[in-house]
C-alpha positions in Angstrom: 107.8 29.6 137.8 108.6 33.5 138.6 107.8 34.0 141.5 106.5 37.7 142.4 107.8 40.2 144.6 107.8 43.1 145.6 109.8 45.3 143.2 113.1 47.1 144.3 111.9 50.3 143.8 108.9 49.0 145.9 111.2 47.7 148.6 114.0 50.5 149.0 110.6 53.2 149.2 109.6 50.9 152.1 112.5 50.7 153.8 112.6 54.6 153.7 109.4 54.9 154.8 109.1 52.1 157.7 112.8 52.5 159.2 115.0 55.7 157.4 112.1 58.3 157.9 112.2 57.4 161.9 115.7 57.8 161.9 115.5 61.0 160.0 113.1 62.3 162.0 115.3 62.1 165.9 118.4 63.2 164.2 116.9 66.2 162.9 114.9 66.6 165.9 117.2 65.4 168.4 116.3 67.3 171.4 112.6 65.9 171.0 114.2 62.8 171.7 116.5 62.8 174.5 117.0 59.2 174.6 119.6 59.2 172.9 122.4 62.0 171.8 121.8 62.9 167.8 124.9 60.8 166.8 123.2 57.7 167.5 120.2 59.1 165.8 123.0 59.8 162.9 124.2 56.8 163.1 121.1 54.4 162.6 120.4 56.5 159.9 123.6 55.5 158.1 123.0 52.0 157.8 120.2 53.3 155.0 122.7 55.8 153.6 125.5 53.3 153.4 123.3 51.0 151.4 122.7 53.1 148.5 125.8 54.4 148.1 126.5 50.9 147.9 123.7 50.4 144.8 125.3 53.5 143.2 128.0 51.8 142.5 128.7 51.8 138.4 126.4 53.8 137.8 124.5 57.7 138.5 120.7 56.1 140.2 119.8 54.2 142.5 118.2 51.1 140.1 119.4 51.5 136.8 121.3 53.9 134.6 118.3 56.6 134.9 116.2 57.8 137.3 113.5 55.7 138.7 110.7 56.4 141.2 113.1 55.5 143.7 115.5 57.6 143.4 112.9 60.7 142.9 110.8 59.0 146.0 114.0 58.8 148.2 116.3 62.1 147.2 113.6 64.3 149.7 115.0 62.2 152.3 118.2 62.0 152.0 118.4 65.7 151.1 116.9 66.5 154.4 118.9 64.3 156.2 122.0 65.9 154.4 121.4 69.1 155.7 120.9 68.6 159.1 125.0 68.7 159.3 126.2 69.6 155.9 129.5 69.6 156.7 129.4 66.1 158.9 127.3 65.4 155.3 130.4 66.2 152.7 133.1 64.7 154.5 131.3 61.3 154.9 132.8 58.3 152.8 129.2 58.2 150.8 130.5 60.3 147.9 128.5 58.0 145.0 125.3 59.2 147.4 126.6 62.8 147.3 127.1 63.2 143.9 123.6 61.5 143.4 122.1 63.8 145.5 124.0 66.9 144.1 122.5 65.7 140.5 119.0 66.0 141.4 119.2 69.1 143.1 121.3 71.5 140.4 118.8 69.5 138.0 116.5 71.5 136.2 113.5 70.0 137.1 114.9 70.4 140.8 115.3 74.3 140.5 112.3 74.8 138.6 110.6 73.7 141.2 112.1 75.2 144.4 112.0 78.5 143.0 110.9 81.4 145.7 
């Protein structure tokens, strides 16, 4: 018997969206939250980021060897969260989630779209 589940693309949009987003949201606005200092805030944060650099492994997405709505649902997220400290951002050790991220946004689609 199969037994059904949510699907990964299902669960890693969820996990964005119940635990990531929070994090995202006091590093990039630390001073609203003072509880803290924004490296902690960073920090929490990374245990997301460190996971899929972890699923990039062998190969350029997320899920598979193409995009799925995963990757397309979670790249806002993690671009935002890049550029709170770019620099901090590029010298991390997350270079399979860098180049990931650097795909979708010189992607065509991508600078069709942010065009001002």
């Amino acid at each position: 018997m199969i037994r059904r589940g949510r699907l990964p693309s299902a669960a890693l949009i969820e996990e964005n969206d119940q635990a990531f987003k929070v994090h995202l949201n006091r590093y990039k606005y630390a001073e609203r939250y003072p509880e803290q200092p924004m490296t902690f805030y960073r920090a929490e944060g990374e245990v997301f980021l460190r996971k899929l650099d972890e699923l990039l492994a062998g190969r350029d997405y997320l899920l598979a060897d193409h995009p799925s709505l995963a990757d397309v649902a979670l790249m806002p997220f993690i671009r935002q969260f890049a550029h709170v400290d770019r620099e901090w951002f590029a010298q991390t050790p997350y270079r399979r989630l860098q180049d990931w991220l650097q795909r979708f946004l010189a992607s065509e689609l991508f600078t069709s779209i942010m065009k001002k």
